[in-house]
C-alpha positions in Angstrom: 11.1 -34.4 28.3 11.3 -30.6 28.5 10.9 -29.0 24.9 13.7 -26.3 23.6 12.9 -22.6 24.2 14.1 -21.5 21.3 11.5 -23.3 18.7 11.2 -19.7 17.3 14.2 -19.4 16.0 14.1 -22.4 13.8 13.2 -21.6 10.0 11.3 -23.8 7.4 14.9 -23.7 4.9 16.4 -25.0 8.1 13.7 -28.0 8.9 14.2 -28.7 5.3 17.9 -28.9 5.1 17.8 -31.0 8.4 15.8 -33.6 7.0 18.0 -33.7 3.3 21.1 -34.1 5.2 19.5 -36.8 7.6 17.7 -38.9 5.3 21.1 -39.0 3.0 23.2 -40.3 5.9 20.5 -43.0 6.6 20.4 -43.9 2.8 24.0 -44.1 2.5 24.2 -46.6 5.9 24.8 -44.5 9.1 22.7 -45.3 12.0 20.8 -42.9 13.5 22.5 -41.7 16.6 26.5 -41.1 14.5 23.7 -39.1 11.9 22.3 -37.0 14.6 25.4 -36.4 16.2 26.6 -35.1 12.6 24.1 -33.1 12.1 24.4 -31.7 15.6 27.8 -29.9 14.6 26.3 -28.8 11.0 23.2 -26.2 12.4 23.8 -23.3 13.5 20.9 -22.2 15.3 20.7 -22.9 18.9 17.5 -23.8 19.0 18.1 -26.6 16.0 21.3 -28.2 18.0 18.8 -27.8 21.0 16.2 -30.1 19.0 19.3 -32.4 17.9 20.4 -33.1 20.9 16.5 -34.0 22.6 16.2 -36.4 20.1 19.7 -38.3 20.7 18.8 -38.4 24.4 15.7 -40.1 23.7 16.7 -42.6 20.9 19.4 -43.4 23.1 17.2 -44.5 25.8 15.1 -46.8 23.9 12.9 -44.0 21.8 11.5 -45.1 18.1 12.5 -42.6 15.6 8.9 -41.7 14.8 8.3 -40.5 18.4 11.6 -38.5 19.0 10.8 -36.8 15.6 6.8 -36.1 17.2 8.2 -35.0 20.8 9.7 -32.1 19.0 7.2 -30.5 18.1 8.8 -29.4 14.6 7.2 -31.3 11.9 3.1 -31.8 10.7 1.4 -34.6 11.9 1.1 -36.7 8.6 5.2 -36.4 8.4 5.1 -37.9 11.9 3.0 -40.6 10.2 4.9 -41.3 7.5 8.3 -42.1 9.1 6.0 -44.0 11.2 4.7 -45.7 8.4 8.6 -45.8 7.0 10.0 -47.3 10.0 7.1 -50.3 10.0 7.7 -51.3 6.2 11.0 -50.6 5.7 10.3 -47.5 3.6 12.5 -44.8 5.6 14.2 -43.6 2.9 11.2 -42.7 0.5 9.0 -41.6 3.2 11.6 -38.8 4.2 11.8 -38.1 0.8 7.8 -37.7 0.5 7.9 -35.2 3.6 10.9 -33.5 1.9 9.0 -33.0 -1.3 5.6 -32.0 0.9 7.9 -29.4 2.2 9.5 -27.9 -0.3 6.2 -27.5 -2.7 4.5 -26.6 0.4 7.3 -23.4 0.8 7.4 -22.8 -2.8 3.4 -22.1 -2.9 3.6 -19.9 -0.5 6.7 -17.8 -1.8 4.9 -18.0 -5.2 1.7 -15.8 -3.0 4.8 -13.4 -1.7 6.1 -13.0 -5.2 2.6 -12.0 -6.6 2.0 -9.2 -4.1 5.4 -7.9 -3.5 5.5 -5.7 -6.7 2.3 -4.0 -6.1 3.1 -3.2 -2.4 7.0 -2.2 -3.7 5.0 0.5 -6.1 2.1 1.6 -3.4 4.5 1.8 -0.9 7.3 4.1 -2.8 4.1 6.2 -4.1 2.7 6.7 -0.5 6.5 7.3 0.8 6.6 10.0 -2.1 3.4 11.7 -1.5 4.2 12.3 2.1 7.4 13.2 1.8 5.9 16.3 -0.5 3.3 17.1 1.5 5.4 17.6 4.5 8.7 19.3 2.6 6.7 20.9 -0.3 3.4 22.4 0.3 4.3 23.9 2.7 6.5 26.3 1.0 4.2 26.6 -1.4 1.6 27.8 1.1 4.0 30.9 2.0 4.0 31.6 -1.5 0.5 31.7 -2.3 0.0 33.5 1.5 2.3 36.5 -0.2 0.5 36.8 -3.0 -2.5 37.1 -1.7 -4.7 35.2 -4.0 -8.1 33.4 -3.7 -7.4 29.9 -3.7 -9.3 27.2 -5.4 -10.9 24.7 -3.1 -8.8 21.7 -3.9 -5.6 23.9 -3.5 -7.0 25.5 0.1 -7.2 21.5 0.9 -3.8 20.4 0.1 -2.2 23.7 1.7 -3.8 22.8 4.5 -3.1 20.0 5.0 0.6 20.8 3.9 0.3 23.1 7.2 -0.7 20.5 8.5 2.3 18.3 8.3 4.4 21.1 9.0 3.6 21.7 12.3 2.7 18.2 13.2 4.3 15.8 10.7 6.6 14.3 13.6 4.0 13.0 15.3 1.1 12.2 12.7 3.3 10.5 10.0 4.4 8.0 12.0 1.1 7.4 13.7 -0.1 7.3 10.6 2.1 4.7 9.3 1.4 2.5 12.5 -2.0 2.5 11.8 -1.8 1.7 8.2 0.5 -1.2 9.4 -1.7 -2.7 12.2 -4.7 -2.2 9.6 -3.0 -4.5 6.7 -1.7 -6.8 9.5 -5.4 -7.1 10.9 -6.9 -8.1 7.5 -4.3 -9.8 6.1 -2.3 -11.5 8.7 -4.1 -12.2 12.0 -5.4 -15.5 12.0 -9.4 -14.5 13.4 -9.7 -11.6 10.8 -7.6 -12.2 7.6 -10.5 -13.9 5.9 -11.7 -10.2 5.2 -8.6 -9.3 3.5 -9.2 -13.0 1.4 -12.8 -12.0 0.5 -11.4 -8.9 -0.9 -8.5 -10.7 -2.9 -11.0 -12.6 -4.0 -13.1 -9.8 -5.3 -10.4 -9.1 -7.9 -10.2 -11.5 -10.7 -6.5 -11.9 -11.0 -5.6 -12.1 -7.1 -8.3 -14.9 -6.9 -7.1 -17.0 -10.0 -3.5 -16.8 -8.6 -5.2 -18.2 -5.2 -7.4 -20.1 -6.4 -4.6 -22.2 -9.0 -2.0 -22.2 -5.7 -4.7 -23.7 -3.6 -5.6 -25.8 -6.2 -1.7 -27.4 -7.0 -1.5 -27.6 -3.3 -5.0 -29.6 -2.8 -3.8 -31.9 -6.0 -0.1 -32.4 -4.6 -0.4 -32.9 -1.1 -3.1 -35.3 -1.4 -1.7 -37.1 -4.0 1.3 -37.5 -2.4 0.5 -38.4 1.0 -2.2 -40.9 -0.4 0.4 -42.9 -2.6 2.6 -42.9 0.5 -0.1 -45.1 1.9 -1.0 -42.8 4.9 -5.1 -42.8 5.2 -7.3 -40.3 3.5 -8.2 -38.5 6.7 -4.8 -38.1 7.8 -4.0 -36.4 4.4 -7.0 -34.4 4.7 -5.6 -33.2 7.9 -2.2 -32.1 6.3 -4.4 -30.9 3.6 -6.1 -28.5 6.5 -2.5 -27.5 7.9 -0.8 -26.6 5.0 -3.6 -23.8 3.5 -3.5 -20.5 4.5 -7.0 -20.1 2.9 -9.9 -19.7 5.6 -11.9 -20.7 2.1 -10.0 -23.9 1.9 -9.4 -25.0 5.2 -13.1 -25.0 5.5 -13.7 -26.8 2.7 -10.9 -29.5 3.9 -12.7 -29.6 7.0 -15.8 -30.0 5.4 -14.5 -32.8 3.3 -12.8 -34.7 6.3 -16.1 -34.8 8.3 -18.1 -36.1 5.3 -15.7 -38.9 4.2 -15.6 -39.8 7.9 -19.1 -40.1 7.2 -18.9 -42.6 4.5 -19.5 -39.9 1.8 -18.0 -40.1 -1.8 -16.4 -37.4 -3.6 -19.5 -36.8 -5.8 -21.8 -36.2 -3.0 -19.4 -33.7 -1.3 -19.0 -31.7 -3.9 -22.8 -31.8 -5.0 -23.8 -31.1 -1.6 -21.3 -28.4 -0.5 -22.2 -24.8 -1.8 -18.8 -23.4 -2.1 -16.8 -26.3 -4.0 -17.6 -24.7 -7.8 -16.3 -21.5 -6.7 -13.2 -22.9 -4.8 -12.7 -26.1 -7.3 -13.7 -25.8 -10.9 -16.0 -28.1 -12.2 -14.1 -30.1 -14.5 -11.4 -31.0 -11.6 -14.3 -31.6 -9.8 -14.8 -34.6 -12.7 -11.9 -35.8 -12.7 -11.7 -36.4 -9.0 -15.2 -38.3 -9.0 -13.8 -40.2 -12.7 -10.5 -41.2 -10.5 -12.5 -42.0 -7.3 -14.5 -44.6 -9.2 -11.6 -46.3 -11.1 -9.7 -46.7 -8.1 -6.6 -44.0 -9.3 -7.4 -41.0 -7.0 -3.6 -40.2 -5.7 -2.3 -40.4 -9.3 -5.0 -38.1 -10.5 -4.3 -35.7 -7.5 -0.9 -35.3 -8.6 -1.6 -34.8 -12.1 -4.2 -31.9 -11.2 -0.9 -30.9 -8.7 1.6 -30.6 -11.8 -1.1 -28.8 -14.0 -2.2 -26.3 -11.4 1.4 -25.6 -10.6 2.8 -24.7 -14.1 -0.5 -22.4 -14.7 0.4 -20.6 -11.5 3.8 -19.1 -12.6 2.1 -18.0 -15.6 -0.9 -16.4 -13.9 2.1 -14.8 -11.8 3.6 -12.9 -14.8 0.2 -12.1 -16.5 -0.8 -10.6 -13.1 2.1 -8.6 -13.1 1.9 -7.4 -16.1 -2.0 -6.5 -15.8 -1.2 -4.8 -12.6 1.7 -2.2 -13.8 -1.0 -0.1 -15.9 -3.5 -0.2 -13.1 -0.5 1.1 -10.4 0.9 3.1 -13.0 -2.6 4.9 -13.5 -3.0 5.1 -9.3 0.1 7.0 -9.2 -0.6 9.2 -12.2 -3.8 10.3 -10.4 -2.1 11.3 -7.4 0.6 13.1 -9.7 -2.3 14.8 -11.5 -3.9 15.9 -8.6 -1.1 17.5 -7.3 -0.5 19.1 -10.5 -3.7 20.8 -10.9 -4.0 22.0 -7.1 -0.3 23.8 -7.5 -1.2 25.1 -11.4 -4.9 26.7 -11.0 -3.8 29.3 -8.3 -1.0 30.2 -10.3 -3.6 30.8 -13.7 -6.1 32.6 -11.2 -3.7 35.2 -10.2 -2.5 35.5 -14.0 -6.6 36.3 -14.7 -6.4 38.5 -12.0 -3.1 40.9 -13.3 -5.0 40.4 -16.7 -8.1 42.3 -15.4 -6.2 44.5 -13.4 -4.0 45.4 -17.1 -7.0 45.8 -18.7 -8.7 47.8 -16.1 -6.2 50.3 -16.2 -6.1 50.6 -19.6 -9.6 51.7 -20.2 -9.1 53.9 -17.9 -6.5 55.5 -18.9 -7.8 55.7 -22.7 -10.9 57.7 -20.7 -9.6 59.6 -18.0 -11.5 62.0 -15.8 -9.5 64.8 -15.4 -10.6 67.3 -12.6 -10.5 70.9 -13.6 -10.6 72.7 -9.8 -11.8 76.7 -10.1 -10.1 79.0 -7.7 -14.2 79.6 -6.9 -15.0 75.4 -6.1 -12.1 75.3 -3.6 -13.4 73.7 -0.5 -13.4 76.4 2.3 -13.7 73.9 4.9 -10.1 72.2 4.1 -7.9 73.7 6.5 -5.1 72.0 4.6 -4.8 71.9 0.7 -2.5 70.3 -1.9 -1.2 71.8 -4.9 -0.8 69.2 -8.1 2.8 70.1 -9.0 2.9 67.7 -12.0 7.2 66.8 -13.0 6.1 64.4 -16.1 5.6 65.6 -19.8 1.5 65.9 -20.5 1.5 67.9 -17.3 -1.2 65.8 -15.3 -0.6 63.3 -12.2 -2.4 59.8 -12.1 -4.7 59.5 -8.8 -5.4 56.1 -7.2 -8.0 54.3 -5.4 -5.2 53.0 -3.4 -1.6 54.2 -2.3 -0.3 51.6 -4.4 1.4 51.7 -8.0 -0.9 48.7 -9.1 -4.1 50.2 -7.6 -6.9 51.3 -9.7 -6.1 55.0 -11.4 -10.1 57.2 -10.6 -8.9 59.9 -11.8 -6.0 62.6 -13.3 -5.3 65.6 -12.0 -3.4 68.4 -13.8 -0.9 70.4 -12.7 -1.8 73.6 -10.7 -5.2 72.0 -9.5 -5.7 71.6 -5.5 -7.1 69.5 -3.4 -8.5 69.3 0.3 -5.9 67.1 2.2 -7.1 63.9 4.1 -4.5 61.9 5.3 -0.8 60.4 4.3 0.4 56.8 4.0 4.2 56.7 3.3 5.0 57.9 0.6 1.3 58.8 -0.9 -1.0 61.6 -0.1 -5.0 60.8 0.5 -6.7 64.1 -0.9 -10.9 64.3 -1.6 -11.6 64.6 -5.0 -15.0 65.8 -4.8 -17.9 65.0 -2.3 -18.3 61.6 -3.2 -15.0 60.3 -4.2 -10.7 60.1 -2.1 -7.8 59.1 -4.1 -4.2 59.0 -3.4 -1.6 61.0 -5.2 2.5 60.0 -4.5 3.8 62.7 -2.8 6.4 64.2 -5.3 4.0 65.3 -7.6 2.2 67.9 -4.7 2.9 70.8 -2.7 1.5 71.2 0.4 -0.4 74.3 2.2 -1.5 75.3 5.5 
């Protein structure tokens, strides 16, 4: 029988709600083929009414239950084996409500993971979102601003303008590539299937991601097993499911490991004494209980009570993980706030050093000028061009400047009446010479010129 295309489109809340709906038809007395039908006009997907209809072809021509639910290719192999198991002993009903409640605690464990790392990658991602959105808008402009005032610029701050520039004239293209990159990195160590165990070894680094695995895997181990053994389906059938239903490379191992060995004809106690990685993936004390049930014969009931333990610690692990993390983001993002901070704030208390030493500067010299008294008899002779100080201030002397600049360095004073050999002009300022060794600049009201 050709399979449905459209397997993909078929979620795990809609399996679930499938098997709910069917299993209460068949415990309140309608036969299979009126249930199906049923349930064929309550889905919505296409792919589900698809499935629905497959399996009423095939019942209808003589198919067992079991093997119209296995030629779907929907459901785990130990719920395949349990409403095999169901149909032989008359057990249906509570089989389907064993794969229900497999299913359910199988989806819950893994929303509980989702839960625990959405907050931190809510608060990362809005911080990263932030910080490029300022370095692309913002430092930019600032750059103009500390271009115009033509400052040296710390190290950190020549960085960050930069690399504001940067983004500026490339931002369309590199942000995005760079957010690509970022994605395809995460989904390489977290998500694909031949690589996430890095991304695990590191969770596991952390003490709070790896008690919040550890505890899920743990309530899973305890309640699946547990389950499916007081269902009567055989322990390596169970370990298979077991295998299945982790996410954990740690722990699909260790089920594998654990299959193999009890295939074997190994107990519990020598599995766990001979396999290097059970203390660190199940703590010792479970590890005593197991071998304690094991040898009194109450293994399944054990399992579930490790299940039921594990599970209430892992909502509270949730919270206090939570709560330890929002310091630790909160510190993150006050680091990249800081360092923002400081590389916008020291150029702006360099240049406020530098108008301090340029006040001060002109100060003392001003207190100590040196004023130029020019003889008639020291007038150069070479100077084909001269200027006369014609000084329109009281005091009677002019300021002369290293530069044709009001903020330039004052070298000297002139008074009025002196001349000078004229050099050049730039604007508004005259360049005279001062003596053999020294130019300044004078503002051109204050001097008369000759030929």
């Amino acid at each position: 029988m050709k399979k449905p295309f459209l397997l993909f489109s078929i979620s795990e809340e809609e399996k679930i709600y499938f098997l709910e709906n069917f299993s209460m038809m068949l415990t309140a007395g309608i036969t299979v083929l009126p249930a199906l039908s049923i349930m064929r006009k309550e889905v919505r997907t296409k792919g589900m009414q698809a499935i629905i209809d497959m399996m009423a072809e095939e019942i209808n021509a003589g198919t067992q239950l079991w093997q119209a639910f296995e030629d779907t290719n929907l459901f785990p192999k130990q719920a395949i084996s349990l409403i095999k198991i169901g149909e032989k002993t008359g057990k249906l009903r509570e089989n389907f409500e064993t794969i229900l409640s497999q299913m359910r605690k199988d989806s819950n464990f893994k929303s509980k993971i989702k839960s625990a790392m959405t907050y931190p990658m809510l608060v990362l991602s809005v911080t990263l979102g932030v910080g490029i959105m300022i370095a692309w808008f913002i430092l930019p402009k600032l750059a103009q601003v500390f271009s115009n005032l033509q400052i040296k610029l710390p190290g950190s701050t020549q960085a960050l303008i930069n690399f504001g520039n940067f983004l500026a004239k490339n931002g369309a293209v590199a942000v995005p590539s760079f957010l690509l990159v970022l994605f395809f990195f995460v989904w390489l160590i977290f998500f694909f299937s031949k690589t996430k165990f890095i991304g695990e070894y590191i969770l596991f680094a952390f003490p709070g991601t790896k008690k919040v695995i550890q505890e899920i895997e743990l309530a899973r181990f305890g309640y699946i097993l547990g389950m499916l053994l007081q269902a009567g389906l055989p322990i390596i059938e169970a370990i298979e499911s077991l295998e299945d239903a982790t996410d954990s490379r740690m722990y699909k191992k260790f089920a594998q490991e654990l299959k193999e060995r009890i295939s074997d004809g190994q107990s519990f106690q020598e599995i766990f004494d001979n396999y290097k990685q059970s203390r660190k993936l199940i703590p010792l004390s479970i590890q005593q209980m197991i071998v304690a049930a094991e040898n009194s014969g109450t293994v399944s009931t054990t399992l579930l009570n490790i299940g039921k333990i594990f599970e209430e610690k892992v909502d509270n692990t949730i919270k206090d993980l939570t709560v330890i993390l929002e310091p630790v983001l909160l510190v993150i993002v006050w680091v990249g706030v800081v360092s923002v901070a400081f590389a916008v704030i020291l150029p702006i208390y360099s240049l406020m050093g530098q108008l301090n030493e340029s006040s001060g500067s002109q100060t003392v010299q001003s207190s100590a000028p040196a004023v130029i008294n020019i003889q008639p008899d020291q007038a150069p002779v070479v100077a084909q061009r001269e200027v006369t100080i014609v000084a329109a201030r009281p005091g009677g002397f002019v300021n002369v400047r290293e530069n044709p600049t009001t903020t330039a360095n004052i070298v000297s004073r002139a008074n009025d009446g002196d001349v000078f050999p004229y050099l050049s002009e730039a604007q508004d300022w005259v360049e005279v010479k001062i003596n053999d060794s020294q130019n300044g600049w004078i503002f051109k009201k204050f001097i008369n010129q000759t030929q």
